[in-house]
N, C-alpha and C positions, 0 to 999 in steps of 0.2 A: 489904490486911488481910483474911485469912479469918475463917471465924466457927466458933467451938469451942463445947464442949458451955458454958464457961464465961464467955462473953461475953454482957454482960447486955444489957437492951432499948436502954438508950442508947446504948452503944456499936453495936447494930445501927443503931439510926438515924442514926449519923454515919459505918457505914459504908457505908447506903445512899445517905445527903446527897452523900458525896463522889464515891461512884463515878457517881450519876449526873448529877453539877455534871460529868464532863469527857464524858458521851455522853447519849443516850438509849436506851433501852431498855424493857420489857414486865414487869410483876412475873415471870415466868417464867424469863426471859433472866436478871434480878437473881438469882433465887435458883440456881439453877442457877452465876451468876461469884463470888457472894459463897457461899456455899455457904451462907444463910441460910434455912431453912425458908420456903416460900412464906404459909405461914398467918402468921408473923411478919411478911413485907415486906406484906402486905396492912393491916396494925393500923399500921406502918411509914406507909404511903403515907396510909391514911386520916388520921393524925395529921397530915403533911407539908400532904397537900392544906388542912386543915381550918386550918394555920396560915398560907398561905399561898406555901408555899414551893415546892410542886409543882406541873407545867404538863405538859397533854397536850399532845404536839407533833403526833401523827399517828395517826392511825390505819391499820394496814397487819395483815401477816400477821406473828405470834412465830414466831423463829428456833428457840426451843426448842418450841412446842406446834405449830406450823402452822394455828394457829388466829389468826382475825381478832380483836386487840387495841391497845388504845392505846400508842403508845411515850412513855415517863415523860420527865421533864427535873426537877433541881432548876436549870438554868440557865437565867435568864431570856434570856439573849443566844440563846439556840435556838429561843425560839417565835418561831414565824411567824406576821408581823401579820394 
């Protein structure tokens, strides 16, 4: 599911929940697959983490920035104990 001028905040948040329940990935990487504005998947994430659905799995370098960042997961079977 991409993200149009008309798709409202909920639906971005289910379609970040989802893309990132089957990988992990960097708000960067997100906005850039989902084509969701980064300033959205940030309000996005803060929400996620703040409910507890969100998990840092790592930290390494974004594919999209080349900058050192956390890679996101809503899967909990991806964090590393």
């Amino acid at each position: 599911m991409q993200f149009t001028k008309r798709t409202t905040k909920n639906t971005q948040e289910k379609i970040i929940f989802s893309y990132l329940k089957k990988r992990i990935a960097t708000n960067s990487m997100i906005a850039v697959s989902t084509g969701i504005p980064r300033a959205s998947v940030c309000k996005v994430k803060r929400k996620l983490e703040t409910e507890g659905k969100l998990f840092e799995v790592e930290q390494g370098l974004c594919k999209v920035s080349n900058h050192k960042a956390y890679f996101l997961t809503t899967n909990p079977n991806m964090v590393k104990p």
